[in-house]
N, C-alpha and C positions, 0 to 999 in steps of 0.2 A: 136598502140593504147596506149595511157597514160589517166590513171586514175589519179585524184587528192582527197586524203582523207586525213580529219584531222577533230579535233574539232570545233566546231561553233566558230566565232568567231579570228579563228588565221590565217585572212589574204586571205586564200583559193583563195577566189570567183577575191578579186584583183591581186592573182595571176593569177587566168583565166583570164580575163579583158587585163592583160599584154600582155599575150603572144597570144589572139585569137586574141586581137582587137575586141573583145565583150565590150559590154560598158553595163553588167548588173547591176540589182540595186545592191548594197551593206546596208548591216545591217541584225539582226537577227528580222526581223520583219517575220508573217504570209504570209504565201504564197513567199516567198525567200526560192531558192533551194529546193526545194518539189519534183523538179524532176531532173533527169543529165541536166544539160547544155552541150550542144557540141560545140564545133567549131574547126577550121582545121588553122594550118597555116607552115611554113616552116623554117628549122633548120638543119644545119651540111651535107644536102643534102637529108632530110629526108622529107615527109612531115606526119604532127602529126595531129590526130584526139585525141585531148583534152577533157576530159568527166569530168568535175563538179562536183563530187555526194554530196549530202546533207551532210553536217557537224556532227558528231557523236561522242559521248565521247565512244562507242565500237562495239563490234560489235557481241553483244548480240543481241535473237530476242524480246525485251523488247518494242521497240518502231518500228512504221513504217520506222524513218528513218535508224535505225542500221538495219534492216530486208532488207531493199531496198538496201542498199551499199553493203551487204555481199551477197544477189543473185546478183547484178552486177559482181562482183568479181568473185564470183565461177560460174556462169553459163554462165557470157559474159568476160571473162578473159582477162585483160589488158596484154600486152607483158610488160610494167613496170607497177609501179606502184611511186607514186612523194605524200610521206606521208611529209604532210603541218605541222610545228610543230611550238608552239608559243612560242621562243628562252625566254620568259620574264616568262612563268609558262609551266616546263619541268616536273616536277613529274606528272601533270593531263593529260598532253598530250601524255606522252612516253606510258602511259596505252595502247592504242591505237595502238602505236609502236608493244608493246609485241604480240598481238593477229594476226596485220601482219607477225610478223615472223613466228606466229604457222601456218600460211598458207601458208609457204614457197614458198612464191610471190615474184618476183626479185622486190625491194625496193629502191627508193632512196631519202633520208630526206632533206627535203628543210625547213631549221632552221633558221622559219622567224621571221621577227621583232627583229632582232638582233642589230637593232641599240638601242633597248631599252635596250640591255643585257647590251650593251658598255657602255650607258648613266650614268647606275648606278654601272656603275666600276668594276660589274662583271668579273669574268674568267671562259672561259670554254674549255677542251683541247677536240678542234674538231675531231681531228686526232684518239685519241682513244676512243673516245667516237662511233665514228663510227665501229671501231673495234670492241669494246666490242656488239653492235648493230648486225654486220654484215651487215654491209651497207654504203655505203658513204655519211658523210653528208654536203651540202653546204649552206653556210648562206647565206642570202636573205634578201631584205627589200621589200616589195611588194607594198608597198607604191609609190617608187620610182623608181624602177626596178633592183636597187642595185643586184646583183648575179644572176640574171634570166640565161642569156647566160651563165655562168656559170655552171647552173642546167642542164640546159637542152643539154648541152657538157658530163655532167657525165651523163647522162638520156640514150645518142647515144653511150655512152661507156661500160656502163651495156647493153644493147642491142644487140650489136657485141662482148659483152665478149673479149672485145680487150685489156683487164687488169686484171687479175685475183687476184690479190692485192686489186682492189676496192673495194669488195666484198665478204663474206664468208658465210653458210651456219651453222647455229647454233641453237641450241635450248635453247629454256630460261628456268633455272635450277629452278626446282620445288622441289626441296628437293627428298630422297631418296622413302621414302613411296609413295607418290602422282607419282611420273617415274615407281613405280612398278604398280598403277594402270593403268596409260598412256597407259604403254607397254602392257598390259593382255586384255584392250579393242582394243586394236590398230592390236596385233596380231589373234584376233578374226574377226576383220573387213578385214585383208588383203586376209581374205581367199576368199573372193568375191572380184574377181579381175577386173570384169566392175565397180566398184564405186571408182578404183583406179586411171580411167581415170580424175574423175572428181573430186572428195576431195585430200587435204593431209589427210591419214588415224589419222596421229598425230592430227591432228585439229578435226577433226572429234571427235576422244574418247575424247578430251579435252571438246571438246562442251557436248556431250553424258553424259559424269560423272557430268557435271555441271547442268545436268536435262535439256538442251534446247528441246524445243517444236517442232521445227522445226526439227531438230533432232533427234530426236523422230520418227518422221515420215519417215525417211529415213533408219532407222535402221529395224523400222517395217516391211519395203517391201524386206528386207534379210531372204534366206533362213534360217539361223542358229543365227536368233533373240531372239530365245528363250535361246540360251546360250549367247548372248552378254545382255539379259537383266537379267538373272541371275548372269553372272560376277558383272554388276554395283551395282544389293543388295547387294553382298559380299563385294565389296571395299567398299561402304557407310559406313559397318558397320564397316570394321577392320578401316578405317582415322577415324571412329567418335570413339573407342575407344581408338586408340594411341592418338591420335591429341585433341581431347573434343571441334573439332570443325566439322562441316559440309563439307563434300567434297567440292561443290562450294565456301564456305568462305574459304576454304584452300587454292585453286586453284588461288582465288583472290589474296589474302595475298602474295601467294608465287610470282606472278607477281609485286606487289609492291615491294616487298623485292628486286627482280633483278633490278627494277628502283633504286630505293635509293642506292644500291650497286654500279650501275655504276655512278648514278651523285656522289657520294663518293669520287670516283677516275676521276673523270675529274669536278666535277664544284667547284667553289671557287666563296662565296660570298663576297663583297666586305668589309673587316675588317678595315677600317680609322674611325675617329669619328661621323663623319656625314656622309651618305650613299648619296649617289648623286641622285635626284629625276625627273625621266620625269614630262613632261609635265601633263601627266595622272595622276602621283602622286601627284601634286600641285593639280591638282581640287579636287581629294580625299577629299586631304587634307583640302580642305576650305568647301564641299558640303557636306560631310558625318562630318562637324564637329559637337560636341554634341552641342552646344551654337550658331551656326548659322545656322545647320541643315532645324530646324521648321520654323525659319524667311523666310529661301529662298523657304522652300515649301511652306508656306502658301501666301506668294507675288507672288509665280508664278500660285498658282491658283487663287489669285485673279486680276492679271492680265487677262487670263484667260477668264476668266467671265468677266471682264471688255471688253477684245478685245469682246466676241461675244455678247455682247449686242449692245455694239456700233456700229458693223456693221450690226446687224439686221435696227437698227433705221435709222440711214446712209441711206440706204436701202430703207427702207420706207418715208424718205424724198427728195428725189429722183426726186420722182414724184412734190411735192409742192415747189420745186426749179424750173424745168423748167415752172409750171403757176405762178411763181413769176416777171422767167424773160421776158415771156410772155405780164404779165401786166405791165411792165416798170422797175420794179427796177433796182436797178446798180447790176452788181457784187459783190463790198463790200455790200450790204444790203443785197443780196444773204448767202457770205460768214459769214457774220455777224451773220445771222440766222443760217445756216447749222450747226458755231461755238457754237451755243448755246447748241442744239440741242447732239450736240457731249459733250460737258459740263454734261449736266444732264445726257445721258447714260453712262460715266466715271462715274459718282458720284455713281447712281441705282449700277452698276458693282461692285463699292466699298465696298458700303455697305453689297451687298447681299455676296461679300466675307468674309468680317468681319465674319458676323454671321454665315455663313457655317461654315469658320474657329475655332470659340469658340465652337460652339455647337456639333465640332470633336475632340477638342483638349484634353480635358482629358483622352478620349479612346486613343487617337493616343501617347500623351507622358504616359501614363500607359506602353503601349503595345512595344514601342521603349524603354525606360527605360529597360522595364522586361527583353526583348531580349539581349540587350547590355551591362547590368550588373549586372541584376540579375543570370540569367542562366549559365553563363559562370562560374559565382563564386561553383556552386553548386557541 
C-alpha cells in the first residue's frame, strides 16, 4: 500500500492520474479530494494500491483534511509512504516533510515540478538534501511523467530495504530545551506499551506538548494521565520562561529552522542578472500587475455579464426563430434578426458592467492599494 501526501496544489493528484490511470478532475476547487482516491496498478513486479489523501500543509488536527490524512496514516498504515513536494516552493512544503519524519514512516520524496526549479536556473543538491531528510529524493515532473518509473523503483527499494544507503532514520533537532521536554513525555508514554504498537511515542509527545485535541484524548484513556498531564504544565512553564515563547510556537520555529538549515546547504538560487521566469511567472507578471491589474478584472466581469445575458436572450429567441422560418423567411432574415438581437444583449451586458464596475471601484482600489503598499510599509 502507497500513500501519496503533500500540499494542495503541488501536482499530487496528476501524479495519481499517472501512475492508476485514473483520470480524476484536477484543481483545488470544492469537493476535489475530500476523500482518498484509490486505484491499483503494477510495477518492478509488485502490484500497488495507490491511496490519494487530500492535500494538506500539516498534519495538525486543525482542519478536517490534516485530521483525515493523519488517522489514514496512523490507523490504516501505508508500508511507504511517496511525500509530493513542490520542487518550485520548498521552505512551505518541507514543513510537512518534518512532521513525517516525526512519525517515523519509511518515506520517499517525490520533488515535483522540477522542471520549474531548472526553468529558472535554480540549484539544488538532490543527493544531500536527502541525506540531511533521511529519505531519498527523486525528481519528477507529473505533468508529463518525467521521473514516475523512477519513483516508484526507489518506492520497491525502501520496501525490500534492499539498500540501506537510501534511507536513514533521524530526528529533526529541536534545540536542547524542547528534546528535554520531547524525552520526559515520551518516556512517560512508553510506559504503556499497547499505544507503542500504534504511535511513534516521539510523535505522539510532539503533538501532546503542542496542545493537540486529538491527542488529548488518547492520552486521557492512559493509566498514568494524570502524570503525563502534569509533566506538560511543567514544561509549558519552564520553555515559556527560558524561550518567552509558547511551547507550540517553539516546536514550530524549531521545525522551520531545520528546513532553512538544510535548504542552506543544498539549495542555490539563481545569481545572474535577470532570473529566468516560467511560464507562470510571465502571467504573474502581466495579471497581478498594479496598472493592468483592474482593467483585466473589470473586462473580465464584464465580459461576464455580457456572455450571460446574451445567452439568456439567444435562448429565448429560440423559439421566434423557428415561427419565423415557419412563416417563410430565409435564413439570412433569420440570422439577421438573431444578429440583432445578440447586438442589444452585448450592448445591456456592457453597460450593466460599466456601472457594476464604478460603483465597486473606489472600495476595490482603496482596499488593493491599502494591502499592497500601504501595510507592507508599516
Amino acid at each position: 500500500k502507497l500513500a501519496l501526501v503533500g500540499n494542495p496544489n503541488c501536482g499530487k493528484t496528476s501524479l495519481f492520474n499517472i501512475a492508476s490511470g485514473s483520470h480524476e478532475h484536477v484543481g483545488n476547487y470544492s469537493g476535489v479530494t475530500v476523500d482518498a482516491k484509490e486505484g491499483t496498478f503494477e510495477h518492478g513486479g509488485y502490484k500497488f494500491l495507490l491511496v490519494d489523501l487530500p492535500g494538506t500543509y500539516s498534519l495538525s488536527a486543525y482542519s478536517p483534511e490534516e485530521l483525515y490524512v493523519r488517522k489514514n496514516l496512523v490507523e490504516d498504515m501505508p508500508d511507504v509512504v511517496v511525500n509530493v513536494v513542490d520542487a518550485s516552493n520548498l521552505q512551505r512544503n518541507l514543513y510537512l516533510t518534518t512532521q513525517l519524519i516525526d512519525m517515523n514512516l519509511r518515506v520517499v520524496m517525490a520533488l515535483n515540478m522540477y522542471d520549474e526549479l531548472q526553468a529558472k536556473g535554480d540549484k539544488l543538491d538532490i543527493k544531500q538534501l536527502g541525506y540531511l531528510l533521511g529519505m531519498p529524493v527523486v525528481p519528477t515532473v507529473s505533468r508529463t511523467g518525467k521521473g514516475i518509473d523512477e519513483l516508484f523503483d526507489t518506492v520497491v527499494q525502501i520496501y525490500e530495504k534492499s539498500d540501506p544507503h537510501l534511507a536513514r532514520h533521524i530526528h529533526i533537532n529541536h534545540g536542547a530545551e524542547l528534546v528535554h521536554s520531547i524525552d520526559r513525555i515520551k518516556t512517560l508514554l512508553q510506559k504503556n506499551t499497547d499505544i507503542r504498537y500504534k504511535y511513534s511515542t516521539r510523535y505522539l509527545a510532539i503533538k501532546y506538548l503542542e496542545n493537540d485535541k486529538e491527542i488529548d484524548k488518547v492520552v486521557e484513556a492512559l493509566p498514568n494521565r494524570d502524570e503525563i498531564i502534569a509533566a506538560r504544565f511543567e514544561e509549558h512553564k519552564r520553555i515559556e520562561s527560558l524561550l518567552k515563547s509558547g511551547l507550540e510556537s517553539a516546536l514550530v520555529d524549531a521545525k522551520y529552522a531545520f528546513v532553512q538549515g538544510a535548504l542552506a546547504e543544498t539549495y542555490e538560487p539563481y545569481k545572474g542578472k535577470k532570473r529566468r521566469n516560467t511560464l507562470t511567472d510571465k502571467l504573474d507578471a502581466v495579471i497581478t500587475n498594479k496598472w493592468l491589474a483592474f482593467p483585466i478584472f473589470f473586462f473580465l466581469v464584464a465580459a461576464l455579464v455580457c456572455l450571460t445575458t446574451m445567452t439568456r436572450m439567444v435562448d429565448e429567441q429560440r423559439g421566434q426563430i423557428g415561427i419565423m422560418m415557419a412563416l417563410g423567411y430565409t435564413p439570412l432574415q433569420c440570422a439577421s434578426k438573431y444578429l440583432s438581437y445578440a447586438a442589444i444583449a452585448t450592448l445591456i451586458g456592457e453597460v450593466t458592467g460599466a456601472v457594476l464596475g464604478l460603483m465597486t471601484l473606489p472600495a476595490v482600489i482603496y482596499n488593493a492599494w491599502n494591502m499592497m503598499y500601504v501595510q507592507p510599509q508599516l
